[in-house]
C-alpha positions as a printed NumPy array, in Angstrom:
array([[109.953, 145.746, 104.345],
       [112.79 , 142.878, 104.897],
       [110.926, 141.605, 107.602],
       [107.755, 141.174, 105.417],
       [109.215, 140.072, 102.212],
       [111.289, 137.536, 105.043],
       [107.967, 136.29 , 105.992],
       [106.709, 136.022, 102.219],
       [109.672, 133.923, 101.199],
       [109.627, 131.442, 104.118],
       [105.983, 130.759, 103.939],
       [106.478, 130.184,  99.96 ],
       [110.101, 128.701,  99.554],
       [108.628, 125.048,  98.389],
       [106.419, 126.07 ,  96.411],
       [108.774, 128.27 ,  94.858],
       [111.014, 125.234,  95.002],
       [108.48 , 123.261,  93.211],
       [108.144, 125.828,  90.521],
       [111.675, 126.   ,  89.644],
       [112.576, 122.355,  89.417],
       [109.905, 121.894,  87.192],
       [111.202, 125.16 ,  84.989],
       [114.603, 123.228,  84.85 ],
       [112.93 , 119.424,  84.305],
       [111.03 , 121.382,  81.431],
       [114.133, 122.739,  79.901],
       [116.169, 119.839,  80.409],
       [113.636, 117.671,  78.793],
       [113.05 , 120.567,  75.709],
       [116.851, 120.477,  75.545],
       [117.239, 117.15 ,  75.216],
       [114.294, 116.78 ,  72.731],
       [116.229, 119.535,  70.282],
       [119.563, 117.929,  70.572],
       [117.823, 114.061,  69.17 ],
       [115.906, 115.803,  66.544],
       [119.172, 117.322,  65.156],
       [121.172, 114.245,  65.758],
       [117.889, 112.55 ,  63.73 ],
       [118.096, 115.092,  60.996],
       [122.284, 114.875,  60.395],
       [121.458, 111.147,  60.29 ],
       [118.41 , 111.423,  57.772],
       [120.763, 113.621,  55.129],
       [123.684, 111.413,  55.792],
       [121.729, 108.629,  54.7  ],
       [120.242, 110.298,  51.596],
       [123.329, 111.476,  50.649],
       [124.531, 107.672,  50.955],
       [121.385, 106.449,  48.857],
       [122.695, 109.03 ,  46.193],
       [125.594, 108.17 ,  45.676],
       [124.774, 104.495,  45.226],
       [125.438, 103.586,  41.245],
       [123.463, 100.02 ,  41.716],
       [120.309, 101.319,  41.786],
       [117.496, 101.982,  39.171],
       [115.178, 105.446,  39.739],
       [112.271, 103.536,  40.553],
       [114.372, 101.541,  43.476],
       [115.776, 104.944,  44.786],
       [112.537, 106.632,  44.893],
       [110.976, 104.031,  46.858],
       [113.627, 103.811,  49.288],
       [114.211, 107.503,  49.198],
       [110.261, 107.365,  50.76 ],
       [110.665, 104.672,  52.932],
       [113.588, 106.232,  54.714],
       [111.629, 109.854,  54.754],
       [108.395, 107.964,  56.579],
       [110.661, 105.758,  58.588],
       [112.441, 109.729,  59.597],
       [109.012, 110.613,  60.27 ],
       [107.626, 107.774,  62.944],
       [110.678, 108.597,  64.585],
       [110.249, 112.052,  64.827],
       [106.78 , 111.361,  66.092],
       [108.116, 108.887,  68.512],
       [110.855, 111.235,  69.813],
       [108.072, 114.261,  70.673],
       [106.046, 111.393,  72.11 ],
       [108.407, 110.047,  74.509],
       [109.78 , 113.141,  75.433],
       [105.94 , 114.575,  76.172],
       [105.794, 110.958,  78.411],
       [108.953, 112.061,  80.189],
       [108.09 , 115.191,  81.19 ],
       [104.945, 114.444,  82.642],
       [106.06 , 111.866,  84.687],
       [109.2  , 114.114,  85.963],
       [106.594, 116.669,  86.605],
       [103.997, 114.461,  88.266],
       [106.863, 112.988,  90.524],
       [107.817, 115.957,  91.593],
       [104.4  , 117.479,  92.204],
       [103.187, 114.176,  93.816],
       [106.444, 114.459,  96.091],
       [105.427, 117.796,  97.172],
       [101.986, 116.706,  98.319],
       [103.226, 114.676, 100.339],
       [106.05 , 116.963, 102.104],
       [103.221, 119.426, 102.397],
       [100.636, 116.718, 103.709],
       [103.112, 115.286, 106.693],
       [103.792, 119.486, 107.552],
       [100.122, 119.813, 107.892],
       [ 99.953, 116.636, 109.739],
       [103.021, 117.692, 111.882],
       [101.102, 121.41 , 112.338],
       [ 97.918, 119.297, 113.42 ],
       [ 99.736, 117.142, 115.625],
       [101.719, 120.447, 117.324],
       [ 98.081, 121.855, 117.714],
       [ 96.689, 118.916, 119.249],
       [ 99.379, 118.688, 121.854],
       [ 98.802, 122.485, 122.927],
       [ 95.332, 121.764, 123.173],
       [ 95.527, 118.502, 125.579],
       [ 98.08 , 120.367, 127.537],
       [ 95.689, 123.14 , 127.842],
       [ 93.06 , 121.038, 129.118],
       [ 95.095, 118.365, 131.354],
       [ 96.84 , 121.813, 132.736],
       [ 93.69 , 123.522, 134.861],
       [ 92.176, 120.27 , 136.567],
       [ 95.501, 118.961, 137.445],
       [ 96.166, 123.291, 139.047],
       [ 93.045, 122.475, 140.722],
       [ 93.924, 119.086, 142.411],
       [ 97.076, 120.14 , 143.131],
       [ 96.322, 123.18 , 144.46 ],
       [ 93.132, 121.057, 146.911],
       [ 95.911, 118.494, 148.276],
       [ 98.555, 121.138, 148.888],
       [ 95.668, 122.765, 151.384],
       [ 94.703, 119.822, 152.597],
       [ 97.849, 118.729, 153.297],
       [ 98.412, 122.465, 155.217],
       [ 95.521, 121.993, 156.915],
       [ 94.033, 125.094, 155.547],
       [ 90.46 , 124.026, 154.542],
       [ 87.978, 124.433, 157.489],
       [ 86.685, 121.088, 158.063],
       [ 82.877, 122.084, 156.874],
       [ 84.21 , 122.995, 153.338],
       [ 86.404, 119.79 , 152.865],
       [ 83.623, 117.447, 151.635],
       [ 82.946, 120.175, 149.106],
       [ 85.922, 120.4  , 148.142],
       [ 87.139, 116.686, 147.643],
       [ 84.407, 116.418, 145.596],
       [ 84.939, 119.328, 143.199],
       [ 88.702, 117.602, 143.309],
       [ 86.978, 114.15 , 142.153],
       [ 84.967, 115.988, 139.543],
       [ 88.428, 117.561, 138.4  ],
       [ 89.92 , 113.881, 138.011],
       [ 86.875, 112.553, 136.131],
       [ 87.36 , 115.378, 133.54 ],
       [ 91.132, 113.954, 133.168],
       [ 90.331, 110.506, 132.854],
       [ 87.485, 111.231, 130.437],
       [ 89.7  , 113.839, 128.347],
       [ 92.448, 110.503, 128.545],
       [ 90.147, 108.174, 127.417],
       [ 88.834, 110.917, 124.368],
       [ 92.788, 111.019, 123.599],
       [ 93.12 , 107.397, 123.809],
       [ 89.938, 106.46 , 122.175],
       [ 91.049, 109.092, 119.047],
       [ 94.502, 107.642, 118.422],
       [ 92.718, 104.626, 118.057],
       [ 90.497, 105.197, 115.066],
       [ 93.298, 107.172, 113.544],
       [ 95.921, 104.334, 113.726],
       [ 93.441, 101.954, 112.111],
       [ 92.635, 102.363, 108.411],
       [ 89.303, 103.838, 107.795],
       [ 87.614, 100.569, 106.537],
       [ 88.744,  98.36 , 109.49 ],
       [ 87.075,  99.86 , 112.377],
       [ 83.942, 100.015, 110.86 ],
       [ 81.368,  97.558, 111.88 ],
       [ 77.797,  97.591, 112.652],
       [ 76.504,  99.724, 115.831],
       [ 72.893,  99.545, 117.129],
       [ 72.507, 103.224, 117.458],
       [ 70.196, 103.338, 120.531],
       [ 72.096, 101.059, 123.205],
       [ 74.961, 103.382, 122.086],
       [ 73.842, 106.617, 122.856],
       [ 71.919, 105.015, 126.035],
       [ 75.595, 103.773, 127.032],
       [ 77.596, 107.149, 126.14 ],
       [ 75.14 , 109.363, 128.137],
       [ 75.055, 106.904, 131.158],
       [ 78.972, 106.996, 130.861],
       [ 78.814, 110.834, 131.35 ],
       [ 76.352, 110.913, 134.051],
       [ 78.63 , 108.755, 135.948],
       [ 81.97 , 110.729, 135.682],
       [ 80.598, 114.139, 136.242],
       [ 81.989, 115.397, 132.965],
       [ 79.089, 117.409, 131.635],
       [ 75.803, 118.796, 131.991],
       [ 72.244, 116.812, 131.776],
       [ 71.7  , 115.712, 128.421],
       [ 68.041, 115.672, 126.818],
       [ 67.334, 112.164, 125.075],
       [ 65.24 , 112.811, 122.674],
       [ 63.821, 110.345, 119.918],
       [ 66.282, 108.201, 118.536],
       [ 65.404, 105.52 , 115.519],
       [ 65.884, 102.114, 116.001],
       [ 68.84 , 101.417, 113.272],
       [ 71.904, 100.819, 113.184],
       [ 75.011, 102.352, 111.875],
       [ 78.258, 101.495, 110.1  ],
       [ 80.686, 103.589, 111.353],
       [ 84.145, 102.849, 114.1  ],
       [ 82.798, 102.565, 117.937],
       [ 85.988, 104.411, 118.871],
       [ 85.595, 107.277, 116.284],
       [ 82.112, 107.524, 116.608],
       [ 82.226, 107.633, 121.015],
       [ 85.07 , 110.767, 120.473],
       [ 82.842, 112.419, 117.805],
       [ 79.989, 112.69 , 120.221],
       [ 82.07 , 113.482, 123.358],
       [ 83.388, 116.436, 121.411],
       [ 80.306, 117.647, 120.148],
       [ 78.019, 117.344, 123.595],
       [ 81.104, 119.05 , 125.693],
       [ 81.033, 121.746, 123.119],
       [ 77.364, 122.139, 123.237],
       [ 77.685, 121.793, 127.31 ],
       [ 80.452, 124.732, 127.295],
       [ 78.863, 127.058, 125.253],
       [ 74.77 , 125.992, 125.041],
       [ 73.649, 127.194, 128.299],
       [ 73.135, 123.822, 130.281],
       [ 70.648, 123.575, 127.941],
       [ 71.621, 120.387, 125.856],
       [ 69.163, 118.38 , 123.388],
       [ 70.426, 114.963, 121.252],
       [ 67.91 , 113.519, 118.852],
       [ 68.795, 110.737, 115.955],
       [ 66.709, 109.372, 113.099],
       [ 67.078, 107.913, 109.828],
       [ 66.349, 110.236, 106.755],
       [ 67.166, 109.012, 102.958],
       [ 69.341, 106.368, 104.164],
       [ 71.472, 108.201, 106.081],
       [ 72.068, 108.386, 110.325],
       [ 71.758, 111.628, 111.289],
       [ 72.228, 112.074, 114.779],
       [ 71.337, 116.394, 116.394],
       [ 72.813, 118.06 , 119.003],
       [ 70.96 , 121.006, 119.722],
       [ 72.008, 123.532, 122.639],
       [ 70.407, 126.822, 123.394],
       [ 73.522, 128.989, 123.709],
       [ 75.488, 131.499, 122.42 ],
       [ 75.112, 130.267, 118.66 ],
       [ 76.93 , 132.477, 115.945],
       [ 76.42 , 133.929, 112.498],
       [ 74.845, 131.746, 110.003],
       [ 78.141, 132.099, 107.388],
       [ 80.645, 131.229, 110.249],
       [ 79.269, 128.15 , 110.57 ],
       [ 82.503, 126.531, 108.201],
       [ 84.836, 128.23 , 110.944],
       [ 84.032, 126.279, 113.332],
       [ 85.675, 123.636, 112.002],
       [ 89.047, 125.313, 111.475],
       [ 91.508, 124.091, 114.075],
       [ 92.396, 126.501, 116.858],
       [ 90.108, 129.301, 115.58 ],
       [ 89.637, 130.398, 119.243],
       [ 90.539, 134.584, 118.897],
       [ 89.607, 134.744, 115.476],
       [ 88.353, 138.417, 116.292],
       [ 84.936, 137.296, 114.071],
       [ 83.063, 136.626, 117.287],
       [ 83.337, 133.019, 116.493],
       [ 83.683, 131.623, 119.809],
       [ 81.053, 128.822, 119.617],
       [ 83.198, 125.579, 119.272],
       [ 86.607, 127.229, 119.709],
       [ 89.618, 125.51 , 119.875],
       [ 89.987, 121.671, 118.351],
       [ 87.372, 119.727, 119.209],
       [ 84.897, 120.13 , 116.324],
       [ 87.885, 119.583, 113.658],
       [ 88.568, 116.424, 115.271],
       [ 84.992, 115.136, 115.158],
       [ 84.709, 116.479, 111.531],
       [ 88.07 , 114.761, 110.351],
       [ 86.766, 111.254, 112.187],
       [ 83.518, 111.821, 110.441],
       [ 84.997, 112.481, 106.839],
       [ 87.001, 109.239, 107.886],
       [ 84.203, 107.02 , 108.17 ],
       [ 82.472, 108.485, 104.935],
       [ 79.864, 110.693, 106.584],
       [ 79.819, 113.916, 107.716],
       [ 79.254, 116.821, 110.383],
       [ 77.305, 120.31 , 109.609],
       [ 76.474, 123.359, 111.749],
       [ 73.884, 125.532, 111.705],
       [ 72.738, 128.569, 113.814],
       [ 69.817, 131.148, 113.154],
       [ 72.586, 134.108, 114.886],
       [ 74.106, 134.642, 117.881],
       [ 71.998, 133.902, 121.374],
       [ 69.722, 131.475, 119.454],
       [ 71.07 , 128.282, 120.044],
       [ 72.884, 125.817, 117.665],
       [ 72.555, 122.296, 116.196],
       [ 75.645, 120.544, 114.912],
       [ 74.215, 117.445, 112.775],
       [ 76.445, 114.332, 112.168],
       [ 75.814, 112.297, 108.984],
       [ 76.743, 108.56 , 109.037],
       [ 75.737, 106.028, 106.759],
       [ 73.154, 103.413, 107.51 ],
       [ 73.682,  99.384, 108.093],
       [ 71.743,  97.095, 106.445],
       [ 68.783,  96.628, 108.611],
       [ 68.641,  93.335, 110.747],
       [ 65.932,  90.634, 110.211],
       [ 64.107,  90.889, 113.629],
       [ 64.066,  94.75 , 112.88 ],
       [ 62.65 ,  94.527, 109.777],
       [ 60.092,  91.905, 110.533],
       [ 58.851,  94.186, 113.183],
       [ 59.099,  97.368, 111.119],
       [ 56.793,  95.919, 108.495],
       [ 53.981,  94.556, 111.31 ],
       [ 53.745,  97.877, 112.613],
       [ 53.188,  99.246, 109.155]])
């Protein structure tokens, strides 16, 4: 019982901070507002009483100053409730604004931890494996038909750690910049052309299928946009079967590029879980995706002002994770040539 209500407190204690500062900024400001008001109303009677006992006036004198000093009693009253309703919500909104941001930099901190776990997972087995090859090589263990097989497995190892460097590299990037200053315009085609040839030549997934892909282009960060689709085809690659299909076309004035694998899939309504960071063991059979890799690509994506969505028709029937990136003006030469073919 101490151990849970332990665990209750800890994972509640600023927001229960919150909750009583503001109680005590309430009642300090409430407090204050009664003390004025009675200060104001010893101050009102004092001066009536003075404006009785003046002997110099007529009636009609002391009845109009009698109501001027009861409406100029009254705008201050007004003003008092005013300023101390102003007060208030400002002390309030400080505070609440101040624990926002405590509670943004521990989920930052949290992401950050998570990142690092994940990257250490991932540098940790290729670097067991190359270790492990030049420790027999250097015993002399490996049976010289078996060595060319095995130095290149050991080079394939060392592409996946220079590509999962440059993924690192290339996401610190975008997030260092602000949002609006690594966008620019990409021609969508040459990209994709360029990211897939990049994979082919370091080994560090499957065959991908090129399907069409519109002529635009797209305004999004080069940096944020290359780790986006590195994370979503070595998802697709780990759990899609080999089987890995990219398409991209313009619809409503919108980019939206598909990745479609013929994997393991999941359940339609876990598709949102995918997204969570580190879901990997959930226990919902959500396995598609585990781990942080699709967070990251969503949290560039929401970045840039677009978008990524999953959707599977159940488990064993594939999936298609579709990101959503907003369009660049289309050049000239394109249009020109858009509107002869039309």
């Amino acid at each position: 019982m101490r151990s849970g209500f332990r665990q209750w407190f800890s994972e509640r204690v600023e927001l229960l901070g919150l909750g009583l500062t503001l109680v005590a900024t309430a009642s300090l400001v409430v407090w204050w507002t009664i003390l004025l008001r009675g200060e104001m109303h010893d101050k009102h009677v004092l001066e009536r009483q003075l404006l009785a006992a003046r002997t110099d006036l007529s009636a009609q004198e002391r009845e109009l100053r009698e109501v001027d000093m009861t409406e100029h009693h009254a705008r201050r009253q007004v003003m008092l409730v005013g300023e101390s309703t102003l007060l208030g919500l400002l002390l309030s909104s400080s505070l609440v604004v101040l624990f926002l941001l405590a509670q943004r930099r521990k989920q930052q901190r949290a992401d950050m931890e998570k990142l690092l776990q994940f990257t250490s997972h991932e540098f940790k087995t290729p670097v067991a494996g190359v270790k492990g090859l030049l420790q027999s090589l250097a015993l002399g263990s490996i049976p010289e038909t078996q060595r060319a097989e095995l130095i290149r497995l050991g080079q394939i190892e060392c592409d996946r750690l220079e590509h999962l460097a440059e993924t690192i590299l290339a996401y610190q990037r975008a997030m260092s910049r602000d949002p609006r200053e690594g966008v620019q315009t990409i021609d969508a085609p040459v990209f994709i052309a360029d990211l897939v040839a990049h994979r082919a030549r370091t080994a560090t997934g499957g065959a991908v299928e090129v399907g069409a892909v519109d002529a635009v282009h797209v305004l999004a960060d080069r940096d944020a946009l290359r780790v986006i689709l590195e994370n979503l085809l070595d998802n697709a690659h780990k759990y899609g079967g080999g089987n890995v299909r990219l398409a991209a076309r313009a619809v409503d004035g919108q980019w939206r590029l598909e990745i479609a694998d013929g994997g393991r899939g999941f359940p339609p309504e876990a598709a949102e879980k995918l997204f969570d960071l580190h879901n990997r063991g959930s226990g919902e059979g959500v396995t598609h995706g585990a781990g942080l890799g699709l967070a990251i690509a969503r949290q560039l994506a929401r970045r840039m002002g677009g978008e990524i969505s999953a959707f599977s028709a159940g488990p064993g029937k594939g999936a298609v994770f579709t990101v959503h990136l907003a369009l660049a003006p289309q050049p000239a030469a394109v249009a020109v040539q858009g509107a002869a073919h039309g």
